[in-house]
Wavefront OBJ file of the C-alpha trace (Angstrom):
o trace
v 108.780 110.130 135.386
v 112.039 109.290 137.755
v 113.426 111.997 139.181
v 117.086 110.299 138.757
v 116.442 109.728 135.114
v 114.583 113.161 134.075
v 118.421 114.805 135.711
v 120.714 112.578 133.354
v 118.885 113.143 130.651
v 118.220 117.149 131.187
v 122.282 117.190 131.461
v 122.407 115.114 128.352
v 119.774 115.659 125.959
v 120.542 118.667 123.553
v 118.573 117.930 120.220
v 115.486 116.151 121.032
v 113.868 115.584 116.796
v 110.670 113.485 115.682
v 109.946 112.437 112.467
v 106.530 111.140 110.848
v 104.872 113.390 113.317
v 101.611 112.869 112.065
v 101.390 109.506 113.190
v 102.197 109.630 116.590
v 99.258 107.869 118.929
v 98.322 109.418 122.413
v 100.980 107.667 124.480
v 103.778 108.225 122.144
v 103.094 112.038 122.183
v 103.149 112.046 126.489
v 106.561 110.549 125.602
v 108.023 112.937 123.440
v 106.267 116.176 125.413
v 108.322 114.645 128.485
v 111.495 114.533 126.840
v 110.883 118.272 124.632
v 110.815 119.546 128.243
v 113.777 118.037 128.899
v 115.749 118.502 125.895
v 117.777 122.135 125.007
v 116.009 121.750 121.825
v 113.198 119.931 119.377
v 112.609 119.549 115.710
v 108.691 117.977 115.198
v 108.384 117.081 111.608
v 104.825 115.903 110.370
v 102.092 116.671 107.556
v 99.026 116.070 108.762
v 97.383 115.485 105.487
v 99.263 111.762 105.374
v 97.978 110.370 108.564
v 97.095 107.087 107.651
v 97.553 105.233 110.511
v 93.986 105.560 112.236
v 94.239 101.882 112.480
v 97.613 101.768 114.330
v 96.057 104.409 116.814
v 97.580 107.387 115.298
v 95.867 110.492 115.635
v 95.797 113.582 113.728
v 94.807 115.704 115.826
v 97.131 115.202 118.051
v 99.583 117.272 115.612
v 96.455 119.897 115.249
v 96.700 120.429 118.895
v 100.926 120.904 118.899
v 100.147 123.554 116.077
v 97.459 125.534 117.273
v 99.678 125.577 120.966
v 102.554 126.673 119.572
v 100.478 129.436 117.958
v 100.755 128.442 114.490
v 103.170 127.267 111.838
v 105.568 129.616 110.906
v 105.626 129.990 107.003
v 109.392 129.156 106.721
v 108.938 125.944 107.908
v 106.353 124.772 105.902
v 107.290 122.791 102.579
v 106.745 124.996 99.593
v 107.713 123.299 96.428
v 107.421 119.877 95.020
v 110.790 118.406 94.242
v 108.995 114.729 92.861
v 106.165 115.453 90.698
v 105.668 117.029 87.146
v 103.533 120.248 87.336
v 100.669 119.239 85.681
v 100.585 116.882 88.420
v 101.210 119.500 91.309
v 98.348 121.723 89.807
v 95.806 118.859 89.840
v 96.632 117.695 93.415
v 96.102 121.259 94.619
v 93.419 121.954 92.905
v 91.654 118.263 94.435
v 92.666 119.013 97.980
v 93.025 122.523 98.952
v 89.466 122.140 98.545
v 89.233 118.561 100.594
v 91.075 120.411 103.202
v 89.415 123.280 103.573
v 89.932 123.620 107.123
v 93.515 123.799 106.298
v 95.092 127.559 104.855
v 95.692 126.960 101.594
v 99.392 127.460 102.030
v 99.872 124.362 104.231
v 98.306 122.184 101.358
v 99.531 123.928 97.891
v 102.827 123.003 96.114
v 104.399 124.756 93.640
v 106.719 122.618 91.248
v 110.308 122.505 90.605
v 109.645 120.132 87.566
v 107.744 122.543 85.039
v 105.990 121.990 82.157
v 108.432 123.987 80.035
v 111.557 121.473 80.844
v 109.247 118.465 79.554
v 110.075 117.013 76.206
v 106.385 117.664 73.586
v 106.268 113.633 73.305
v 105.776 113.711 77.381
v 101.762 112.938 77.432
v 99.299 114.006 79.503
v 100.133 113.509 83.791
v 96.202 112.867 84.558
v 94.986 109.812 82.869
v 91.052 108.714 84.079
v 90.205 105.063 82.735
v 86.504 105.163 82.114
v 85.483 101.477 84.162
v 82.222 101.587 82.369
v 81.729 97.937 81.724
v 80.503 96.395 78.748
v 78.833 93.530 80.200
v 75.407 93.199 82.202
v 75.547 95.066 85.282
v 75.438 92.340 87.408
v 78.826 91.405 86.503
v 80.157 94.539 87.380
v 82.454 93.508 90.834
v 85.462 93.851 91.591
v 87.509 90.905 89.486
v 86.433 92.261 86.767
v 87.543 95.969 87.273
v 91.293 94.383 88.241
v 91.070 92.659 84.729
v 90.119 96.065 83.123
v 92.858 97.398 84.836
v 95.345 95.034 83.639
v 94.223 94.950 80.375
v 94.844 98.850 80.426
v 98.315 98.637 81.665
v 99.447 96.052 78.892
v 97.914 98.116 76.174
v 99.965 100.906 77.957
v 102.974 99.651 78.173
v 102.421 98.277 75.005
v 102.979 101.695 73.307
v 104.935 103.002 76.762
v 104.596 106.651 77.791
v 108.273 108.804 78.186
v 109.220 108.949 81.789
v 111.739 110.351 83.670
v 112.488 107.747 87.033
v 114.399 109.423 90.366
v 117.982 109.217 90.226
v 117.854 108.778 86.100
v 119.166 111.840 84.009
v 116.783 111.638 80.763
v 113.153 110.932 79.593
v 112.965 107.127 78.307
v 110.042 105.051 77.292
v 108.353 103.423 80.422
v 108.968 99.593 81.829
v 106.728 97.326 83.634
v 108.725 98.526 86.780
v 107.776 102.111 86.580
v 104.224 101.127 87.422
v 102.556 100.478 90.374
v 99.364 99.915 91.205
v 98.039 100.587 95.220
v 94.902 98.641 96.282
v 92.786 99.260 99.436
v 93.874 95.622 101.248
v 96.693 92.218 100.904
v 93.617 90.621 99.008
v 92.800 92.900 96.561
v 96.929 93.136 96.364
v 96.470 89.412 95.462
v 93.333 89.830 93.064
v 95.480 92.697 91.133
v 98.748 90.734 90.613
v 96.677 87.115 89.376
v 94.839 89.662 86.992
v 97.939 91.138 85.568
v 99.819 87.762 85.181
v 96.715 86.613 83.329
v 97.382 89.451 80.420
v 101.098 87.901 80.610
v 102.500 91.087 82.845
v 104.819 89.918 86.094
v 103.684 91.323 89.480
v 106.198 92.228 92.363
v 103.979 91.611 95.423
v 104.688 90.835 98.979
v 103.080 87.462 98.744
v 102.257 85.217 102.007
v 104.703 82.634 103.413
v 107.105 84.654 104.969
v 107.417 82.433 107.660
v 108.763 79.681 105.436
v 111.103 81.072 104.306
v 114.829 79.936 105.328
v 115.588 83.842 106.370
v 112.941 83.921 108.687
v 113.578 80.621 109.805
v 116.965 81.543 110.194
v 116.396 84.788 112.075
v 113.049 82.765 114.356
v 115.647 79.995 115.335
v 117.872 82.054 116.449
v 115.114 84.264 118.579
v 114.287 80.830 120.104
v 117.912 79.809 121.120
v 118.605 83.297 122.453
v 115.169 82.391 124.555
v 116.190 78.989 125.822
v 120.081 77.697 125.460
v 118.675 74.055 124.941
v 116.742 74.314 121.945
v 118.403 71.593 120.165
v 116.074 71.556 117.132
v 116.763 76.026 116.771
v 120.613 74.305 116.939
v 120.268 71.810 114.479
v 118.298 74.444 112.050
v 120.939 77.348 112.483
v 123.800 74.204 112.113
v 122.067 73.726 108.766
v 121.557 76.957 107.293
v 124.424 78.708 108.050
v 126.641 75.622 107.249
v 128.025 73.199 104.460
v 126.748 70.059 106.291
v 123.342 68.323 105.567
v 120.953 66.436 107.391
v 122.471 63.146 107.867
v 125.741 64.903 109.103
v 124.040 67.181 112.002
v 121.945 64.325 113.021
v 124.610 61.627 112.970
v 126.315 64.023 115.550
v 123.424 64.780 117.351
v 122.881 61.052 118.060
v 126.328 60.511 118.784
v 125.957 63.479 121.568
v 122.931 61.811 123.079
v 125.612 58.957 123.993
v 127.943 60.757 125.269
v 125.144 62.802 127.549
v 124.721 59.749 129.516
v 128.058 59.948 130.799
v 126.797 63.728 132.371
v 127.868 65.989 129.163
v 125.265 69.039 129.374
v 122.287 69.664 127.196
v 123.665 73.167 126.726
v 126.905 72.112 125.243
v 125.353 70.286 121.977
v 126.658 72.451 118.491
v 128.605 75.202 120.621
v 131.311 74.339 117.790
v 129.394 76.090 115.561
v 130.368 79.353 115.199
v 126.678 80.739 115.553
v 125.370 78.826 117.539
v 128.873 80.034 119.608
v 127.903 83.379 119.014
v 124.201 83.033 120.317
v 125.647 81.760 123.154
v 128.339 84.676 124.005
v 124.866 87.242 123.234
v 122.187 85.848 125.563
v 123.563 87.535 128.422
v 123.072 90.631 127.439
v 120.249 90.866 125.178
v 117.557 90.474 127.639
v 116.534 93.968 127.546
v 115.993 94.410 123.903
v 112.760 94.068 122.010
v 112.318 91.769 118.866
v 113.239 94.588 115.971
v 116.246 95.517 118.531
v 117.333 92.089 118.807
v 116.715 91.256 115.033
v 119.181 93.860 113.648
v 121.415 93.047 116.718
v 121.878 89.789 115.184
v 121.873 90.795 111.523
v 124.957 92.555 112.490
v 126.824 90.687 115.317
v 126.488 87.257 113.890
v 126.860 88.249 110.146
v 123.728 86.924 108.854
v 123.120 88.882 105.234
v 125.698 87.585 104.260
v 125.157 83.837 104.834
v 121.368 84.742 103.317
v 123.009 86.440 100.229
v 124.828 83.074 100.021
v 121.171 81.104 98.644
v 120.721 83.107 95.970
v 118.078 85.372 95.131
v 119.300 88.226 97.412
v 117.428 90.890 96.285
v 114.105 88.932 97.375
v 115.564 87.393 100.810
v 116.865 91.131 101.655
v 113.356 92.633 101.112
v 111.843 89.587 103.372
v 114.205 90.294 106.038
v 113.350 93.912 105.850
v 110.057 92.803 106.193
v 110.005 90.869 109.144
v 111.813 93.677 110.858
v 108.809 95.660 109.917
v 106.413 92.796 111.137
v 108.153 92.846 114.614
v 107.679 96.632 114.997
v 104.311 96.241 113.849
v 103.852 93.457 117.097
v 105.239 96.169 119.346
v 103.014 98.697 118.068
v 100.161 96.346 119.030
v 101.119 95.603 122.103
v 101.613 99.382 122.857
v 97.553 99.520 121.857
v 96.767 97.450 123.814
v 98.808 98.150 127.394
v 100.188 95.031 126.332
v 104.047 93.952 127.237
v 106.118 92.873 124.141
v 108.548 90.253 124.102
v 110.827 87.843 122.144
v 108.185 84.663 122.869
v 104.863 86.851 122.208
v 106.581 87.830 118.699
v 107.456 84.450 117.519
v 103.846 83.400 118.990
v 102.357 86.529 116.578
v 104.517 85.121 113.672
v 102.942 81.769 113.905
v 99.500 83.180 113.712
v 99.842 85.555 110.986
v 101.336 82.292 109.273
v 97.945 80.173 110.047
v 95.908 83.004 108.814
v 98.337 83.501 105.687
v 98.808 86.817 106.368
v 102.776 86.691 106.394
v 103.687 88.821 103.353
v 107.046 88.523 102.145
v 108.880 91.673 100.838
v 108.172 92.412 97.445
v 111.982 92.548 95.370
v 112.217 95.742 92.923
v 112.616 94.492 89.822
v 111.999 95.947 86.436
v 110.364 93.871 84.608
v 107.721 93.763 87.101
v 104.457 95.939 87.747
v 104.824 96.676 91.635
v 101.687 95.838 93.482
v 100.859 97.550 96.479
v 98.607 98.829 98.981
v 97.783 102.405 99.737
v 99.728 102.363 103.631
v 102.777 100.532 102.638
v 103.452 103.385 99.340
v 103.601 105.931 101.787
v 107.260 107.655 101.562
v 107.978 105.757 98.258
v 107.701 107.089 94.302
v 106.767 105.856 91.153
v 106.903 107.117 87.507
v 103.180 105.984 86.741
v 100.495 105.602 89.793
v 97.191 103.864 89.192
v 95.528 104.277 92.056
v 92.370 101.397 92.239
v 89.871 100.752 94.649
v 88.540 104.024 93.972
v 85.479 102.767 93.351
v 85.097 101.201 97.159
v 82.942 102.865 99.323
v 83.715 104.299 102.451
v 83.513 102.335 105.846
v 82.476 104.404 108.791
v 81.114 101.520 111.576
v 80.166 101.686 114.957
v 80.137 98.334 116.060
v 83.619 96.913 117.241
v 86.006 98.370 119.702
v 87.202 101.776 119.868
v 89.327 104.050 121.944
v 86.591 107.583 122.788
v 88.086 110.850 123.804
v 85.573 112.656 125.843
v 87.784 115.943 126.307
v 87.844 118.736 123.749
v 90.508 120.514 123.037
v 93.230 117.780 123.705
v 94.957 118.267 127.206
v 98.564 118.618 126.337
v 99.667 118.093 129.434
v 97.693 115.080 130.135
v 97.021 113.755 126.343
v 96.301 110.184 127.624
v 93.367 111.431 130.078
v 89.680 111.694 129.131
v 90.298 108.702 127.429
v 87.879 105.350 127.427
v 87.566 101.986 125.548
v 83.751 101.598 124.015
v 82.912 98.249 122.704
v 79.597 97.911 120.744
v 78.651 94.459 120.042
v 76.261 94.131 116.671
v 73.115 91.845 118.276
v 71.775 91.196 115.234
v 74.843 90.578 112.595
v 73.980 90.877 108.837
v 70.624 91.681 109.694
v 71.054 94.993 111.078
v 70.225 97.596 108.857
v 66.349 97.687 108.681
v 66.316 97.560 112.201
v 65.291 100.266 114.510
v 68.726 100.018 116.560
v 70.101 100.970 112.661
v 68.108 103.653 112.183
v 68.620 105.528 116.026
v 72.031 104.767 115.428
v 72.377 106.267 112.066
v 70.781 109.731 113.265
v 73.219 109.795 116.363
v 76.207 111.764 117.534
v 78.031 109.080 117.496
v 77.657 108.147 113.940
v 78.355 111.413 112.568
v 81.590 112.002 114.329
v 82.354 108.401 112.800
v 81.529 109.372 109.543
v 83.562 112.228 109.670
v 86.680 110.632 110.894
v 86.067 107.788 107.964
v 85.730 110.470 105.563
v 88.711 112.691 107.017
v 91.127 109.247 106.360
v 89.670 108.663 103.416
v 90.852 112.087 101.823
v 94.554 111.811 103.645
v 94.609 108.046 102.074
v 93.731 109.315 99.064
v 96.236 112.768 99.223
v 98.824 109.743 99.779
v 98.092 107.902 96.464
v 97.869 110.888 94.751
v 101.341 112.643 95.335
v 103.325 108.913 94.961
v 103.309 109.318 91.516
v 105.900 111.047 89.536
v 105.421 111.467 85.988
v 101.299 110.054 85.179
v 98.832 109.623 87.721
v 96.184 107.089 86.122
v 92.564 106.900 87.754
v 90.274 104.109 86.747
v 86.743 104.807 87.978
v 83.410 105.177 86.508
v 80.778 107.537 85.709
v 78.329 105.421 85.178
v 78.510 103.218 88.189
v 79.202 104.902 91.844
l 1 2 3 4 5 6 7 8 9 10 11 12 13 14 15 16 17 18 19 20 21 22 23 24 25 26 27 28 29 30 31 32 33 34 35 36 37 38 39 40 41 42 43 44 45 46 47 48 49 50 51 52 53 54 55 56 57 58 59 60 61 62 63 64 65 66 67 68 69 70 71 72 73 74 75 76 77 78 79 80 81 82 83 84 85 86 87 88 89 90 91 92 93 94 95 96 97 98 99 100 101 102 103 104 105 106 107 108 109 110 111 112 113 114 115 116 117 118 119 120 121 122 123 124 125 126 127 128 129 130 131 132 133 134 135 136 137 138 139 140 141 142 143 144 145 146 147 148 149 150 151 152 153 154 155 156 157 158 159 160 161 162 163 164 165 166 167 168 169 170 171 172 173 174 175 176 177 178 179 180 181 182 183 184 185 186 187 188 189 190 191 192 193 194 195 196 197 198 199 200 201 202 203 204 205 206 207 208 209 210 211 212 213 214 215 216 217 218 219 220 221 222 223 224 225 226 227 228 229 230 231 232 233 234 235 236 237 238 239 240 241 242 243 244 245 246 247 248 249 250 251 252 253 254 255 256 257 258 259 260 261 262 263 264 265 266 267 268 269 270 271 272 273 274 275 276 277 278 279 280 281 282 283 284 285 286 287 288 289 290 291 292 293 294 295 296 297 298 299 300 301 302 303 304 305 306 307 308 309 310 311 312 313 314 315 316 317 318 319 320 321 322 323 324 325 326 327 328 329 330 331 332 333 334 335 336 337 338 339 340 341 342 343 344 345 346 347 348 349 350 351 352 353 354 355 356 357 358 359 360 361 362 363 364 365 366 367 368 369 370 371 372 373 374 375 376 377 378 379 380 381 382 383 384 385 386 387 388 389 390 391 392 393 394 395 396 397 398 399 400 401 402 403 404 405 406 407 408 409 410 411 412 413 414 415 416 417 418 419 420 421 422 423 424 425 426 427 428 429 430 431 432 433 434 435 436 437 438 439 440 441 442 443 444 445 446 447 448 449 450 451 452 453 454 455 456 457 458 459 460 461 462 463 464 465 466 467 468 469 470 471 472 473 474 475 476 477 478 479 480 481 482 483 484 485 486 487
């Protein structure tokens, strides 16, 4: 909003070009409407039928509103064909959701395929598989351990006598691996529930298991966040001394003793370990980092001080890499909260965020792409990725459209553009009565209200783009375990 700074960047800004539009929240989009006005030019690239981020504060109809003021899409710049999927698979996808989106032109939503039927080899079988979960034990057993165990079952079986598949960047149809499958699930638990069920049919699972904190990467990377923060940390120098060096223990803490000594003749704090080329290196940086937020600084210091490599060093890089990867992603997710929240962000509320998704074991580590494993996955974190064979669970889970809880209302319909952060207000609607609600006349006026059925609509709305998601991941079979018998 500076006058000073709208100039430079009006002199400098030529190509202005955002990606993943579809999941931009209200204050990113006042962002990026200031700076289209300033720049000579902008590219907005989105689908609106993979906004998945409701929970992040993303919301689709933000890109609805861009559309409908720029007067439409032009045709040419909507995506036409599928480049990923067989054609079986593009037919049955647009038959499912040009109807689910039906407030959508059919255009927007239809595919047609590059990879037809007629290029297939006759031993390819058929892309839409349904797994009939009709249990064949009492009813009351049916939950949901049991349907992961079906699952799992299925996949052995399947893989036992594996379907032909033709993986990205491969030139020819071969018979399917363990690591052409993945399976998405609805949550981290029912990640977890999946991958015990498929080791218990003897299948490995790659799965971005908790504990990330633990690990020596992210101790690596978290120590040197905290001597960045504060130049006496001696025990972030004594942990960076050990990882990124030959000596042990009784070496760095013989010196470190040896250093107190010397301190009392007026040696400072600060100096401990600065022979250390890191810890040297930390030292040099601090000045001027201070601007940079946690994902900033993280790849800052991937790159200035070196540190794949001295992680590659340990062994087992292809794991370490993806955890790294994944605390990068971790950090942007704690700036996305704060952003929610009108928060500030910084280095010491990041490491503080760690800590507590450590306590709560909700650190997932990166999950390694290996072959011989069945990747295990949730529904958000597929998005952008491919897989030979989907199997999309959960299905079976029904839909969650609650009141009670905080929320962010917009009172102002159609969406001001120029002000898309006004008619804006936080509601918070405490549940008096817990698990006893629903026979309760609160339940039942709430049920019948307004305010409920816009709910239920937005529930169902993410439900279908969650679901259009899952769908087009897959790139050879799409297999859908549900039931007939139970809803």
């Amino acid at each position: 909003d500076r006058e000073d700074v709208r100039s430079i960047l009006k002199e400098e800004l030529d190509l202005l070009m955002v990606d993943e539009f579809q999941d931009t929240n209200p204050l990113q989009l006042d962002i990026f409407l200031k700076l289209s006005r300033l720049a000579k030019q902008s590219v907005w690239v989105g689908d609106p039928k993979q906004s998945i981020y409701g929970f992040r504060g993303a919301e689709p109809a933000l890109i609805e509103a861009i559309i409908a003021a720029q007067g439409g899409l032009d045709p040419k710049n909507i995506q036409a064909h599928s480049w990923r999927s067989r054609e079986g698979l593009v037919n049955f996808s647009n038959a499912v959701f040009t109807s689910a989106f039906n407030r959508m032109p059919a255009e927007q939503v239809a595919l047609s395929a590059k990879r037809t039927a007629a290029k297939e080899p006759a031993e390819a079988g058929v892309p839409v598989v349904l797994w009939d979960l009709a249990p064949t034990e009492a009813a009351s057993r049916w939950r949901q351990e049991w349907m992961f165990n079906f699952i799992a079952a299925a996949i052995a079986r399947m893989l036992a006598d594996p379907p032909l598949v033709y993986p990205k960047g491969e030139n020819e149809w071969r018979a399917a691996r363990p690591g052409d499958v993945a399976v998405l699930c609805r949550s981290n638990k029912a990640c977890q529930t999946m991958a015990e069920a498929l080791h218990r049919v003897g299948l490995n699972a790659s799965l971005a298991r908790a504990g990330l904190v633990e690990t020596a990467e992210a101790r690596l990377l978290s120590a040197c966040l905290r001597l960045i923060l504060n130049k006496y940390d001696s025990l972030s120098k004594a942990e960076l001394w050990y990882l990124s060096t030959d000596h042990n223990l009784e070496n760095i803490i013989q010196n470190r003793l040896d250093f107190l000594d010397d301190a009392q003749n007026g040696i400072s704090e600060a100096g401990w370990g600065s022979e250390v080329g890191i810890i040297a290196q930390i030292n040099q940086l601090r000045p001027v980092v201070g601007e940079l937020s946690a994902s900033e600084l993280i790849l800052l210091l991937l790159d200035e001080l070196d540190l794949r490599r001295i992680i590659i060093r340990w062994g087992n890089a292809e794991q370490r890499l993806a955890n790294v990867e994944e605390l990068i992603k971790t950090a942007r997710d704690y700036e996305d909260a704060c952003s929610r929240r009108n928060a500030a962000a910084s280095i010491t509320g990041f490491l503080m965020w760690l800590n507590e998704l450590s306590r709560a074991k909700q650190d997932g580590q990166g999950a390694a792409d290996t072959p011989d494993a069945v990747k295990v996955l949730t529904y958000h974190k597929s998005k952008g990725l491919e897989y030979p064979i989907v199997v999309c669970s959960n299905l079976w889970q029904p839909m969650r459209a609650d009141l009670w809880g905080a929320s962010i209302v917009r009172n102002s319909d159609p969406i001001d553009l120029v002000e898309p952060l006004g008619g804006r207000w936080l509601r918070l609607w405490v549940n008096p009565y817990g698990k006893q609600s629903q026979r309760t006349v609160l339940a039942e006026r709430l049920s019948s209200s307004d305010a409920q059925r816009l709910e239920t609509e937005r529930a169902m709305a993410e439900e279908k783009r969650l679901l259009y998601v899952g769908f087009t991941r897959a790139r050879d079979y799409l297999v859908l375990p549900a039931s007939s018998k139970y809803p």
